[in-house]
N, CA, C and O atoms as a Tinker XYZ file with bonds, in Angstrom:
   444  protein
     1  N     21.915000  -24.036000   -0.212000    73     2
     2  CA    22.535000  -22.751000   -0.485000    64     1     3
     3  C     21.506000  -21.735000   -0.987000    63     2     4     5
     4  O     21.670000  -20.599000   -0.543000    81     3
     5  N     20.288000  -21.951000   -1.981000    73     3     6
     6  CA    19.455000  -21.446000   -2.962000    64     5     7
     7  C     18.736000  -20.896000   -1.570000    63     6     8     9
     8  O     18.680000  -19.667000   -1.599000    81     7
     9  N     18.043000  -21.589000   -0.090000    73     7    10
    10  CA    16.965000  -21.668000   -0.028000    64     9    11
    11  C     17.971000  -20.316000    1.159000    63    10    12    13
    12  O     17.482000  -19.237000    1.494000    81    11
    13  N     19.180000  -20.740000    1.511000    73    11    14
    14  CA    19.707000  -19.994000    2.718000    64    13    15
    15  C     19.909000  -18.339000    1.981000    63    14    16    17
    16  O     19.555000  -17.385000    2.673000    81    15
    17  N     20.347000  -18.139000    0.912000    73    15    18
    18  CA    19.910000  -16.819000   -0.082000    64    17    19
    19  C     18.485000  -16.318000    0.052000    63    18    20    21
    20  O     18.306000  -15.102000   -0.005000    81    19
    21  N     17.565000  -17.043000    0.205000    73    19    22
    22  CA    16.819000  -16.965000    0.439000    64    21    23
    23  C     16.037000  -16.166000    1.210000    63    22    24    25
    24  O     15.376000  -15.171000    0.910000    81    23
    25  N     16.187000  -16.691000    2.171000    73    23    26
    26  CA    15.726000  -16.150000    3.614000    64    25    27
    27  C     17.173000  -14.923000    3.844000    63    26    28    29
    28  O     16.977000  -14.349000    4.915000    81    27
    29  N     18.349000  -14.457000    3.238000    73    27    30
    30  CA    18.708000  -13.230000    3.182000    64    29    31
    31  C     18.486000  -12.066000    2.765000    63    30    32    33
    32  O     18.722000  -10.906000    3.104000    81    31
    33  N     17.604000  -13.033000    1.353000    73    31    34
    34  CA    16.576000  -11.857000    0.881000    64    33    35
    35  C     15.489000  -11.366000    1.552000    63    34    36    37
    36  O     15.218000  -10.169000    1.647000    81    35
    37  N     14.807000  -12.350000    2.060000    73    35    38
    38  CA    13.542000  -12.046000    2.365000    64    37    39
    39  C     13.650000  -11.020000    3.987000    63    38    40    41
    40  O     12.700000  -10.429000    4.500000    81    39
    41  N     14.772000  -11.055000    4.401000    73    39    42
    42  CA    15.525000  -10.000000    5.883000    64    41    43
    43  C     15.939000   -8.760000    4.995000    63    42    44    45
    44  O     15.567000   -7.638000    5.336000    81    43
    45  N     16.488000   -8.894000    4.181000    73    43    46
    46  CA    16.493000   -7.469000    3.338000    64    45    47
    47  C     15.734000   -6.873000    2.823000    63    46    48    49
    48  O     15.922000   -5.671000    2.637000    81    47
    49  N     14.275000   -7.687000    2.290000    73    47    50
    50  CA    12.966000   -7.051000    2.165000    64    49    51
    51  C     12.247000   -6.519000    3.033000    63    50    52    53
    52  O     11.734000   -5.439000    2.743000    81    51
    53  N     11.985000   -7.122000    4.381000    73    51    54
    54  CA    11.634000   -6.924000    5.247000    64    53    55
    55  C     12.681000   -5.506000    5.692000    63    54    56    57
    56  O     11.948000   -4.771000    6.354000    81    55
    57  N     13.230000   -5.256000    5.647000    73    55    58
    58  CA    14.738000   -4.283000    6.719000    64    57    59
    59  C     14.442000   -3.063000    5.383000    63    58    60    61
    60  O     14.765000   -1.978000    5.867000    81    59
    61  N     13.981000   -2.866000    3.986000    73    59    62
    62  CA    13.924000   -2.155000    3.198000    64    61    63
    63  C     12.674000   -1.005000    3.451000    63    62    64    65
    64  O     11.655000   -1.201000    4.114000    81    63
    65  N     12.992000    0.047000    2.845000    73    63    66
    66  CA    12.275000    1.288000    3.220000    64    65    67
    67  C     10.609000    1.039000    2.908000    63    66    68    69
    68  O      9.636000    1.340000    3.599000    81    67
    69  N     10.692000    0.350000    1.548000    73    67    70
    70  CA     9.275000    0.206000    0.943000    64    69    71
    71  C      8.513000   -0.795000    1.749000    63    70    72    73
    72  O      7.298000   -0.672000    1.597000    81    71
    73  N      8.814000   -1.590000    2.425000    73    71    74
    74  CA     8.302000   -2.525000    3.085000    64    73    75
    75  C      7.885000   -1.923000    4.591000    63    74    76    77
    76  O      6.754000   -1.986000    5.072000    81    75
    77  N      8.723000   -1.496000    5.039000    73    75    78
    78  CA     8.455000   -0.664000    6.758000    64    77    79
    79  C      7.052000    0.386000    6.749000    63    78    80    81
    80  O      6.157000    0.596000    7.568000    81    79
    81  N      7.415000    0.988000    5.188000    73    79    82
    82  CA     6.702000    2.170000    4.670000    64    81    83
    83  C      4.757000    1.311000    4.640000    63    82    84    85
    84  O      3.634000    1.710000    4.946000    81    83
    85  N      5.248000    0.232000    4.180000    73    83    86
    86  CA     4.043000   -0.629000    3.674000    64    85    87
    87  C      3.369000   -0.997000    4.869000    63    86    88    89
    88  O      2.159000   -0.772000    4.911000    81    87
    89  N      3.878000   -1.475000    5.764000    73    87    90
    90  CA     3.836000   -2.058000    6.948000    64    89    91
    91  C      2.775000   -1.057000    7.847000    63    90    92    93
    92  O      1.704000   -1.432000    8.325000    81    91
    93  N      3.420000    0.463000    7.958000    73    91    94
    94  CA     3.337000    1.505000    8.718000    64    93    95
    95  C      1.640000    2.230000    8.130000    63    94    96    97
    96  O      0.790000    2.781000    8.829000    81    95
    97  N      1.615000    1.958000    6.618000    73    95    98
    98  CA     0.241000    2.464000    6.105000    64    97    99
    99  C     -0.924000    1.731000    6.090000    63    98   100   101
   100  O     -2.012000    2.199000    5.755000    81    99
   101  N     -0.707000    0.458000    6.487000    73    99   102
   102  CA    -1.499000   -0.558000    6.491000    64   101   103
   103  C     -2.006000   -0.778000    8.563000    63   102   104   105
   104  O     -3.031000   -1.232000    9.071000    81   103
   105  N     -0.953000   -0.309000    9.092000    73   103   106
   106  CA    -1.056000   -0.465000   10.386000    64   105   107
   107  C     -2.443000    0.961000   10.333000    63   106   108   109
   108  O     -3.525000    0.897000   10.916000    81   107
   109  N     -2.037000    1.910000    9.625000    73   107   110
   110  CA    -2.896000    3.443000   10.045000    64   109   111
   111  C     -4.394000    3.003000   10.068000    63   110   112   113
   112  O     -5.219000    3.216000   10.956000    81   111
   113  N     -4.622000    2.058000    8.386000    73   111   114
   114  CA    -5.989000    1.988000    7.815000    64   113   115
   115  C     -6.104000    1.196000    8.692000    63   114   116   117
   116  O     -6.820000    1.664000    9.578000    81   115
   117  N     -5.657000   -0.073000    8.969000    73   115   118
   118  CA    -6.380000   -0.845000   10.157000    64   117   119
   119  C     -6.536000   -0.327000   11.436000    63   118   120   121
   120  O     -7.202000   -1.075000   12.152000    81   119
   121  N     -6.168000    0.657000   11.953000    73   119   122
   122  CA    -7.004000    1.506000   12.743000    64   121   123
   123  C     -8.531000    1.220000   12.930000    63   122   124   125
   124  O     -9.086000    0.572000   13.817000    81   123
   125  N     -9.230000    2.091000   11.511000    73   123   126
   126  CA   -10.717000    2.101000   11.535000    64   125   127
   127  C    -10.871000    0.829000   10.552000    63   126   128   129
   128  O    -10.320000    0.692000    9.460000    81   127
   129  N    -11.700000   -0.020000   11.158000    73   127   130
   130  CA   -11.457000   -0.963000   10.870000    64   129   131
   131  C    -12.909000   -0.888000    9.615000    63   130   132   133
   132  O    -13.253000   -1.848000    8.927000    81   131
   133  N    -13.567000    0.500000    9.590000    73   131   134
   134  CA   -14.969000    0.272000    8.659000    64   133   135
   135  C    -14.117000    0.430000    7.281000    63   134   136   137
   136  O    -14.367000   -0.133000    6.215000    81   135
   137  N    -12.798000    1.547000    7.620000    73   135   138
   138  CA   -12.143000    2.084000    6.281000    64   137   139
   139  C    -11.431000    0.661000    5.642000    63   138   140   141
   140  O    -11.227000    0.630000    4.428000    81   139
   141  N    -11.189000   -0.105000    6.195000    73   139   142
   142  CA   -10.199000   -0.841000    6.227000    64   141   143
   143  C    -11.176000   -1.681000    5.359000    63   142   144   145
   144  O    -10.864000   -1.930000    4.195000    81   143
   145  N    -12.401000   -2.149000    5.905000    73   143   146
   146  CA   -13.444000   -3.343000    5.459000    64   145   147
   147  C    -13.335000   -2.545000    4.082000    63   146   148   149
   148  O    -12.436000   -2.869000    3.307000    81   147
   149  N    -14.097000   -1.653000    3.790000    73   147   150
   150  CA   -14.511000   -0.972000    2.199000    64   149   151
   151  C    -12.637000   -0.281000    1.466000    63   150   152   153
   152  O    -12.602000   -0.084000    0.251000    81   151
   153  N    -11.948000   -0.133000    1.898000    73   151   154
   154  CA   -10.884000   -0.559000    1.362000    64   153   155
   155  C    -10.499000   -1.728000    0.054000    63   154   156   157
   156  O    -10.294000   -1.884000   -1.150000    81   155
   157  N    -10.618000   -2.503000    1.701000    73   155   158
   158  CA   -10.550000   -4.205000    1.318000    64   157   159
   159  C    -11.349000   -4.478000    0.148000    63   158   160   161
   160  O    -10.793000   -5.101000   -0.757000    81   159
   161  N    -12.888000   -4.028000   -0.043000    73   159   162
   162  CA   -13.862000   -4.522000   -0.838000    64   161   163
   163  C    -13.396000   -3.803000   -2.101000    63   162   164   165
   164  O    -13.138000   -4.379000   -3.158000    81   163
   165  N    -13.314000   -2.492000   -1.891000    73   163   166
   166  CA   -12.525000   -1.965000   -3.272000    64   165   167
   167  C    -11.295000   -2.505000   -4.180000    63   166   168   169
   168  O    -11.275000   -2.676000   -5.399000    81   167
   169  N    -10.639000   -2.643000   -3.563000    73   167   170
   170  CA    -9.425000   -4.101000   -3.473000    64   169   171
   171  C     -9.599000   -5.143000   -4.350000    63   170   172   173
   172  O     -9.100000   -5.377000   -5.451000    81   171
   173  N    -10.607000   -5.882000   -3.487000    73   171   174
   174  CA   -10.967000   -6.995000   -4.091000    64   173   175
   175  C    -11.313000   -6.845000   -5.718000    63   174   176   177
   176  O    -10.772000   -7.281000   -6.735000    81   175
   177  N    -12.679000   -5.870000   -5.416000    73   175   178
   178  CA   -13.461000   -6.499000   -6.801000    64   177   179
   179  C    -12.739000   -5.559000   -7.807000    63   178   180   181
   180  O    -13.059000   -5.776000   -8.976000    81   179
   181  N    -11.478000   -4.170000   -7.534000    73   179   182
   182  CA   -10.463000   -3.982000   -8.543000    64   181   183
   183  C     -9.962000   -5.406000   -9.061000    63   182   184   185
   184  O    -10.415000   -5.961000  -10.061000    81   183
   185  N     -9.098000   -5.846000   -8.347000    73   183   186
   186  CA    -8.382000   -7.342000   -8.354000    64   185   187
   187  C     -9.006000   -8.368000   -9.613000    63   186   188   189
   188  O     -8.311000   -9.019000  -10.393000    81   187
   189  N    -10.213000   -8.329000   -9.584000    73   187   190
   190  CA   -11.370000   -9.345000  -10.214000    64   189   191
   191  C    -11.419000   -8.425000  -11.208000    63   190   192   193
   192  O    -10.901000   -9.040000  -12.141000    81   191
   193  N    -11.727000   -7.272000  -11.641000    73   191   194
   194  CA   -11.929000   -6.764000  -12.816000    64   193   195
   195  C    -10.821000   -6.896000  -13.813000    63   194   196   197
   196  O    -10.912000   -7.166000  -15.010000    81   195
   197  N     -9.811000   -6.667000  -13.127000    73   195   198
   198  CA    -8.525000   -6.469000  -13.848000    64   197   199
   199  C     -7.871000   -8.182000  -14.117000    63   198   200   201
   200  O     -6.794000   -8.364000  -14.685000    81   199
   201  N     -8.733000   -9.312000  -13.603000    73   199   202
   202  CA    -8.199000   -9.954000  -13.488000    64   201   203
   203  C     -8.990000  -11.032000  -14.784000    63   202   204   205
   204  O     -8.269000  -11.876000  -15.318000    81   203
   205  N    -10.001000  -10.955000  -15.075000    73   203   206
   206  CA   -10.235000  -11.748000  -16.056000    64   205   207
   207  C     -9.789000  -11.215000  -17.621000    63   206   208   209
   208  O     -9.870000  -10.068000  -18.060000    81   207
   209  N     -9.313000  -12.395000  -18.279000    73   207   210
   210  CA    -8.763000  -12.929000  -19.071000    64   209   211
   211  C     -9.927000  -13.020000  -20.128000    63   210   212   213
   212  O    -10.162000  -14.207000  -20.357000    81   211
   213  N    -10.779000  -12.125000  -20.887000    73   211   214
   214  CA   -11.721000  -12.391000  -21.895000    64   213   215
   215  C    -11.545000  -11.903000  -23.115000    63   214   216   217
   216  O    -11.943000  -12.263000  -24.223000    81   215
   217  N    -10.946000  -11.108000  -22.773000    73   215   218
   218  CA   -10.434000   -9.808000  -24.067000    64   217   219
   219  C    -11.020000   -8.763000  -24.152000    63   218   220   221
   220  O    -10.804000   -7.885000  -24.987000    81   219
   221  N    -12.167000   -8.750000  -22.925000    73   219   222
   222  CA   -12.695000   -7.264000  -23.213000    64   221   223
   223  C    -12.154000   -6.119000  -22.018000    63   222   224   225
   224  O    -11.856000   -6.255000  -20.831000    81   223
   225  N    -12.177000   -5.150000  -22.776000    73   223   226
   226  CA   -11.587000   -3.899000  -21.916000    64   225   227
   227  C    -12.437000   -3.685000  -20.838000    63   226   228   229
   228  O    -13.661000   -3.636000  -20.954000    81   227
   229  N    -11.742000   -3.539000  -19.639000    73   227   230
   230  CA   -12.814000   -3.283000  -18.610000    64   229   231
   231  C    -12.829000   -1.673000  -17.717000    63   230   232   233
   232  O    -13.577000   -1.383000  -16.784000    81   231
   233  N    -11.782000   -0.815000  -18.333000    73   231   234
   234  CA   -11.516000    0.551000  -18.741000    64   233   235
   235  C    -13.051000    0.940000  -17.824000    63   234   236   237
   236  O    -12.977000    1.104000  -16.606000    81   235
   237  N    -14.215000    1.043000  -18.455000    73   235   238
   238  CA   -15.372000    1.394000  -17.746000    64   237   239
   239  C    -15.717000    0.926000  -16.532000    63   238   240   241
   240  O    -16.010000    1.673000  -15.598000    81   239
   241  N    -15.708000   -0.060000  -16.477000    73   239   242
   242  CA   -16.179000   -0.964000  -14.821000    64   241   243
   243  C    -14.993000   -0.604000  -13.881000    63   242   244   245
   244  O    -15.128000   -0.656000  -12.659000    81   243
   245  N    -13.663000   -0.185000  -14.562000    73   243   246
   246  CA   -12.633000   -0.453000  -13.454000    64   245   247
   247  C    -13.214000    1.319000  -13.262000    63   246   248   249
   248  O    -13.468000    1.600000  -12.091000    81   247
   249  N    -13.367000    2.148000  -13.999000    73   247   250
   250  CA   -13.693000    3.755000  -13.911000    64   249   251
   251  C    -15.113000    4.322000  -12.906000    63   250   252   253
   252  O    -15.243000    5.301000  -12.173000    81   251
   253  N    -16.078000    3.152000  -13.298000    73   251   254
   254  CA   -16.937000    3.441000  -12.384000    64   253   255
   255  C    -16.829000    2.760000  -11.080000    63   254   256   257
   256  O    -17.414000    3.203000  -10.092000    81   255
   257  N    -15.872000    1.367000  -11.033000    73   255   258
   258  CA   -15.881000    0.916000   -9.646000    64   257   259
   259  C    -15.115000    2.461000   -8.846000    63   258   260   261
   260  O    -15.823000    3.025000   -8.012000    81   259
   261  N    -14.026000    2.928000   -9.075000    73   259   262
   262  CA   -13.163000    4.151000   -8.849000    64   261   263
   263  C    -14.344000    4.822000   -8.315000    63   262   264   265
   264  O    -14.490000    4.747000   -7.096000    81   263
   265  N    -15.381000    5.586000   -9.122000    73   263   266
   266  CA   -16.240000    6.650000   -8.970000    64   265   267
   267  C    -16.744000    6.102000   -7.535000    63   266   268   269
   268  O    -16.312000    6.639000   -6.515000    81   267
   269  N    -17.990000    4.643000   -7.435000    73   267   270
   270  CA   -17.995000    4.384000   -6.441000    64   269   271
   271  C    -17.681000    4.568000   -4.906000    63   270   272   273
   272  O    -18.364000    4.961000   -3.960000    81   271
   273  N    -16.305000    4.103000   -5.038000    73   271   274
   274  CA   -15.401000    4.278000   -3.742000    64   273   275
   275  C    -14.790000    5.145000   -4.034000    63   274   276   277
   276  O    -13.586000    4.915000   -4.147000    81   275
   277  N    -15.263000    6.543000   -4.303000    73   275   278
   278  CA   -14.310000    7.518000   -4.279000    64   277   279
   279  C    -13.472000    8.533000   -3.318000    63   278   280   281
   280  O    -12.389000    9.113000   -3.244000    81   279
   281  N    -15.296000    8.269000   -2.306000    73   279   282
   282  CA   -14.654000    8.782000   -0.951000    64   281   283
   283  C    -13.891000    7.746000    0.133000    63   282   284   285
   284  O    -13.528000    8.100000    1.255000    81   283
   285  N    -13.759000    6.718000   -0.293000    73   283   286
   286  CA   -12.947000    5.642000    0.449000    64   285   287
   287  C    -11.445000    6.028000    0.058000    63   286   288   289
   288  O    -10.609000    5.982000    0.961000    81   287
   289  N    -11.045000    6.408000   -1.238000    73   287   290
   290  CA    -9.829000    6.388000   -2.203000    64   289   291
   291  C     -9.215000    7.697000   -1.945000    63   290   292   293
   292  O     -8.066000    7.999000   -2.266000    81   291
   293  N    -10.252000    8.627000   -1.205000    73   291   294
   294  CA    -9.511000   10.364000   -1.356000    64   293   295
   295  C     -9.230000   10.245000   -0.040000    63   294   296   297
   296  O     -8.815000   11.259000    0.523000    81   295
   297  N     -9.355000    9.247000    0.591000    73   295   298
   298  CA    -8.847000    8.940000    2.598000    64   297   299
   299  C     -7.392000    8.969000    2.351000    63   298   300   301
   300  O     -6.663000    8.247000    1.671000    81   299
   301  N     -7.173000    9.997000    3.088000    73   299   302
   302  CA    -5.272000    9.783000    2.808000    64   301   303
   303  C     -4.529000    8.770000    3.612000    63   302   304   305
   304  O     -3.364000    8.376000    3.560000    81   303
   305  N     -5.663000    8.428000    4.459000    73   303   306
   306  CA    -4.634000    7.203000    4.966000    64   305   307
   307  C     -5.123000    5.691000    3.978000    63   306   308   309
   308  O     -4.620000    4.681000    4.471000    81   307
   309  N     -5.739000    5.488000    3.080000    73   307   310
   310  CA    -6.319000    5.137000    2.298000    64   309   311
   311  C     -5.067000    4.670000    0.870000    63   310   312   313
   312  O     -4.603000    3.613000    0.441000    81   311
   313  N     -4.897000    6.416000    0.468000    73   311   314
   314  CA    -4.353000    6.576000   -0.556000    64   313   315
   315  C     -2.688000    6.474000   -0.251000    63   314   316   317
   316  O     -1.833000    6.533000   -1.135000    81   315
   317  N     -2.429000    6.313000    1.143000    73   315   318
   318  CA    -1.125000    6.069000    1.300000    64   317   319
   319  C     -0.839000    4.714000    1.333000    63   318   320   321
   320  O      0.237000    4.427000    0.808000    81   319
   321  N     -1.315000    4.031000    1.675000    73   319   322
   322  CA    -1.453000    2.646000    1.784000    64   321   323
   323  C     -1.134000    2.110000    0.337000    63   322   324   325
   324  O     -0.202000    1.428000   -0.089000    81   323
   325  N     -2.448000    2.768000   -0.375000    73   323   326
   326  CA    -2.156000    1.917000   -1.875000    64   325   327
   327  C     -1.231000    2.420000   -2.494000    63   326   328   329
   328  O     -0.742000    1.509000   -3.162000    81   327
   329  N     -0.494000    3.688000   -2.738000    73   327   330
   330  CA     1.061000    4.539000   -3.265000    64   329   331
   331  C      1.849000    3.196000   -2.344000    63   330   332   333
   332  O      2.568000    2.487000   -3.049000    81   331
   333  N      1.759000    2.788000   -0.776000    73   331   334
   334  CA     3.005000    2.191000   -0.272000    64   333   335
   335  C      2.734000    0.546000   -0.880000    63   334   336   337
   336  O      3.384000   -0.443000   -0.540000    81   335
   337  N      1.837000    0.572000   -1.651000    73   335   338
   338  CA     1.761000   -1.067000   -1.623000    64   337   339
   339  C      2.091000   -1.255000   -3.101000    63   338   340   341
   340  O      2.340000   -2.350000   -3.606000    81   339
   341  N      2.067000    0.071000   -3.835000    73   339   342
   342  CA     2.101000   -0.080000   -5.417000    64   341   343
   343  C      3.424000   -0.035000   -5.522000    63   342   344   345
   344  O      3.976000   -0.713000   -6.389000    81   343
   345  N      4.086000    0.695000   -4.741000    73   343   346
   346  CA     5.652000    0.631000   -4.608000    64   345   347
   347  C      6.368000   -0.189000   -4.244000    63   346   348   349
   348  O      7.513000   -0.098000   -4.687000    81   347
   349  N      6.056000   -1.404000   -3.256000    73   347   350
   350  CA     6.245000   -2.066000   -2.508000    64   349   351
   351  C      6.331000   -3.696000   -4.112000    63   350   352   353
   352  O      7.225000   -4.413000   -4.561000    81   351
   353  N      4.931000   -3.524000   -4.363000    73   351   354
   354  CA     4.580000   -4.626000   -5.490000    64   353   355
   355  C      5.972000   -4.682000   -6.662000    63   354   356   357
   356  O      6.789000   -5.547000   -6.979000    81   355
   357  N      5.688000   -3.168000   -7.093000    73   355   358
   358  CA     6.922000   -2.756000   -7.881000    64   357   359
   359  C      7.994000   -3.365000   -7.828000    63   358   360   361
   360  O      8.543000   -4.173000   -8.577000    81   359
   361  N      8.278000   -2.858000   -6.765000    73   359   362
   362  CA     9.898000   -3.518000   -5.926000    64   361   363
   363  C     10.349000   -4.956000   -5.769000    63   362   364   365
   364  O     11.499000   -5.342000   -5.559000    81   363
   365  N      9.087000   -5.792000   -5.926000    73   363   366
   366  CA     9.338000   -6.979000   -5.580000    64   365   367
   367  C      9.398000   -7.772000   -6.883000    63   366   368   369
   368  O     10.023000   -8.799000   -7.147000    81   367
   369  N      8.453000   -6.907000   -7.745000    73   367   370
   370  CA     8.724000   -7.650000   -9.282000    64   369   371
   371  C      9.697000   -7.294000   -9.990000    63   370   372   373
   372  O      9.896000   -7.981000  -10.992000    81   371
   373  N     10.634000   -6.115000   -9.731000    73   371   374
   374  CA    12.256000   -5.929000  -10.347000    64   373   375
   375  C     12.901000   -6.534000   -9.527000    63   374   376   377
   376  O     14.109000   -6.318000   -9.622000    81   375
   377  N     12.412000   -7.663000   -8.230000    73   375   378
   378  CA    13.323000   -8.472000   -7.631000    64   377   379
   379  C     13.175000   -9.872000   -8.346000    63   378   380   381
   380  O     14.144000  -10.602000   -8.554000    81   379
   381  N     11.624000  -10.244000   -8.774000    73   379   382
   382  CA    11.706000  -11.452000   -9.224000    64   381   383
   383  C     12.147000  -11.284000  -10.338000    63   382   384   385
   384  O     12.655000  -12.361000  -10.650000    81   383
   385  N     12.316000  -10.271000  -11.490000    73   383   386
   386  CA    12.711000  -10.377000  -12.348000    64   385   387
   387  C     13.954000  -11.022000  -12.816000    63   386   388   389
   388  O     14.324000  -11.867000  -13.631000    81   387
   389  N     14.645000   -9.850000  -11.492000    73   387   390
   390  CA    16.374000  -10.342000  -12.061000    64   389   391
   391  C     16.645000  -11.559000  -11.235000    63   390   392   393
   392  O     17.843000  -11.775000  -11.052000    81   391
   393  N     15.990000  -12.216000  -10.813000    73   391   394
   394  CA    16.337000  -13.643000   -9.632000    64   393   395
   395  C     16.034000  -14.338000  -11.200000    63   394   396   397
   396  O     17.176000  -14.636000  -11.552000    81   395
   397  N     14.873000  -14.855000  -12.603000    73   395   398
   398  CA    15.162000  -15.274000  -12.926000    64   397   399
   399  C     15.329000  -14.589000  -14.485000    63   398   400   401
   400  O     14.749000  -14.984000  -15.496000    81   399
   401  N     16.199000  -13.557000  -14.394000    73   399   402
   402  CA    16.767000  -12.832000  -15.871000    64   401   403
   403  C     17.884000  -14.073000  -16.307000    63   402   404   405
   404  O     18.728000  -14.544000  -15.543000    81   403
   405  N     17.663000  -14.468000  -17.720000    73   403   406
   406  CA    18.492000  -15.358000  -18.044000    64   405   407
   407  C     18.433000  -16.925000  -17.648000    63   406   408   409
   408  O     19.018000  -17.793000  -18.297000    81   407
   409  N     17.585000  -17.194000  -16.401000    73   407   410
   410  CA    16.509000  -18.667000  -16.671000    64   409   411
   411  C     16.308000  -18.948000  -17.332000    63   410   412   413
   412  O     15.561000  -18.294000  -18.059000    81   411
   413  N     16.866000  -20.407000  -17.780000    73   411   414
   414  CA    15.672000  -21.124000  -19.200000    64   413   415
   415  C     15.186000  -21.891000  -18.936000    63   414   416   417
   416  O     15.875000  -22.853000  -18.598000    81   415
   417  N     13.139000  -22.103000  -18.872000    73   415   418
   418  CA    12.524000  -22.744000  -18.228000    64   417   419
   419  C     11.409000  -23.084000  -20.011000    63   418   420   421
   420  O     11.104000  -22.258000  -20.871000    81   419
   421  N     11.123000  -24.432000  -19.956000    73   419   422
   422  CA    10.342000  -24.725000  -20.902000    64   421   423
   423  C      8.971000  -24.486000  -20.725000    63   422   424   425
   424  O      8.525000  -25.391000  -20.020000    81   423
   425  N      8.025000  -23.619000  -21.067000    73   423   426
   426  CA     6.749000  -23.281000  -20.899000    64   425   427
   427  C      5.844000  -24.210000  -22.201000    63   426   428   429
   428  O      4.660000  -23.887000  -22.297000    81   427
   429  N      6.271000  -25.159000  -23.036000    73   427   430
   430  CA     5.644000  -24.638000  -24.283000    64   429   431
   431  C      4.111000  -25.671000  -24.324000    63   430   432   433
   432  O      3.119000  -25.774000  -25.046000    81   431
   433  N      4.835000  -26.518000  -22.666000    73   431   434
   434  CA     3.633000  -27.434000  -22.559000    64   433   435
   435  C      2.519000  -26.773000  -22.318000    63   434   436   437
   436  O      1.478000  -27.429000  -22.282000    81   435
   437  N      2.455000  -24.824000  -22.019000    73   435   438
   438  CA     1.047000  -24.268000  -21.947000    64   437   439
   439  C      0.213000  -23.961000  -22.780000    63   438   440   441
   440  O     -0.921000  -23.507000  -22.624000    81   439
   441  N      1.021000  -24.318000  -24.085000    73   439   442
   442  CA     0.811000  -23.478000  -25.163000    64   441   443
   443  C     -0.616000  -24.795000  -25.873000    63   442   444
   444  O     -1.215000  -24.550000  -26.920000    81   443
């Protein structure tokens, strides 16, 4: 039953505006496929900055990676992509949310 909900969701994600939208900006940048490569690389090593866990602020590195690729980021087919994917992300985490709002799952073995 869980898994057949499931796959109703995942046809309603797919069939939803933010997703087509996502779909459609990602089809543009892959066009040029050089924008697409340094995109991607911007992407990435955002991803990695924001992604370690040390405690130090990375406020500067994430500011100058930005400066960097700046003329990659002011590409409007660029900057539509990441608005349709930030929206898109959005959307999917006020979906996982309420799928488990009110779950009680024991974590404390991480602790």
């Amino acid at each position: 039953m869980i898994t057949n909900e499931a796959k109703v969701l995942n046809q309603t994600i797919k069939d939803s505006a933010e997703y087509k939208q996502y779909l459609l900006a990602m089809q543009d940048v892959k066009a040029n496929q050089e924008l697409y490569q340094a995109m991607n690389t911007f992407r990435r090593r955002n991803y990695e900055l924001q992604s370690y866990n040390d405690g130090v602020n990375r406020y500067q590195e994430i500011h100058n990676l930005a400066l960097e690729y700046e003329k990659v980021l002011r590409n409007p087919l660029v900057n539509e992509f990441l608005v349709a994917e930030q929206v898109l992300s959005r959307k999917l985490e006020q979906v996982y949310d309420t799928i488990v709002e009110d779950l009680e799952f024991d974590y404390s073995y991480m602790e």
